[in-house]
C-alpha positions in Angstrom: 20.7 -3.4 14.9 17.5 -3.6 13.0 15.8 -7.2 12.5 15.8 -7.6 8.7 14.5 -10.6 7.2 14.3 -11.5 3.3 10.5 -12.6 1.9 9.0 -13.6 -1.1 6.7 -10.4 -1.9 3.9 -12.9 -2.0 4.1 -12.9 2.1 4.2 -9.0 2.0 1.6 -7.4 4.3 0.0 -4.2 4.6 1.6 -2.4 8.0 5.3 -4.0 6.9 8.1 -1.7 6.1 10.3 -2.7 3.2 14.2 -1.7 4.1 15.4 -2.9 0.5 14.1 -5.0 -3.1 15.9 -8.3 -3.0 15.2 -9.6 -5.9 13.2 -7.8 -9.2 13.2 -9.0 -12.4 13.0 -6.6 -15.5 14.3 -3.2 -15.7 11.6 -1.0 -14.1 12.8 1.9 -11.3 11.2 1.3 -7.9 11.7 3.0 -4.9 14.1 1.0 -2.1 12.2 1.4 1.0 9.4 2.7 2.8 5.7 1.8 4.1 3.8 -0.5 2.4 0.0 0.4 3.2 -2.2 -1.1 1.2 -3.0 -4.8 -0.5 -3.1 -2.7 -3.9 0.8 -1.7 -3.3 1.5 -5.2 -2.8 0.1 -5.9 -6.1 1.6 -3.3 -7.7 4.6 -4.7 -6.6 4.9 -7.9 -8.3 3.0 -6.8 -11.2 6.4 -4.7 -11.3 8.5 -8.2 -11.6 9.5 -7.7 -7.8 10.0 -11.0 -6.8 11.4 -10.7 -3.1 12.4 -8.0 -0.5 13.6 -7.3 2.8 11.5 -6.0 5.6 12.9 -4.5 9.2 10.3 -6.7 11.5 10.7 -4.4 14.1 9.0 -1.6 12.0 5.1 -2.0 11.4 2.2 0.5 11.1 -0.1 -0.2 14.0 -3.1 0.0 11.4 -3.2 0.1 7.9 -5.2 3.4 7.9 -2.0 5.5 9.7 -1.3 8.6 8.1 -3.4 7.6 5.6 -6.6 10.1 4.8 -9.7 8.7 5.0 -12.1 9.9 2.9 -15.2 8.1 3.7 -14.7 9.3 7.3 -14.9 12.4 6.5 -18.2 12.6 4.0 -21.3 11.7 4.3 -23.5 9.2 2.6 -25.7 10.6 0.1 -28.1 8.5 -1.7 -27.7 8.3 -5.9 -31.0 9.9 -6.8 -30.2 12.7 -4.4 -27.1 13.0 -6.3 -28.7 12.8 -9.6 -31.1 15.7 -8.7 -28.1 17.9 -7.7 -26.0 17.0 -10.7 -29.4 17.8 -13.1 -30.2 21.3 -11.9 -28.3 24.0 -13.5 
């Protein structure tokens, strides 16, 4: 059986898998369960009136970047003027 345990959303962390919304106040549609990734879900979250949820403890991304695409990995660093010449030629 899983380990679930109810927590204010405040003491959500990226990496944490949310089983269930506990507690949400208004109306709004959000999705039961499922990976929470990023500091910016979180705060989606409550501004969403979601006030507490449960998480299985047992399930947690080893880092927040899994299965997660990262961009700046992947391009280089060009500097602005360089950029500005490119985007001013024709």
């Amino acid at each position: 059986m899983p380990n679930l345990k109810r927590i204010p959303v405040t003491q959500l962390k990226p990496g944490q898998f949310v089983v269930d919304i506990s507690q949400q106040l208004g109306h709004m549609r959000v999705s039961a369960s499922g990976w929470v990734r990023t500091q910016i879900a979180i705060n989606e979250l409550i501004a969403k009136g979601i006030v507490s949820v449960v998480i299985n403890e047992e399930k947690h991304l080893k880092s927040k970047n899994d299965d997660a695409l990262s961009i700046k990995d992947n391009l280089g660093h060009v500097p602005f003027n360089q950029e500005l010449d490119a985007a001013k030629k024709p």
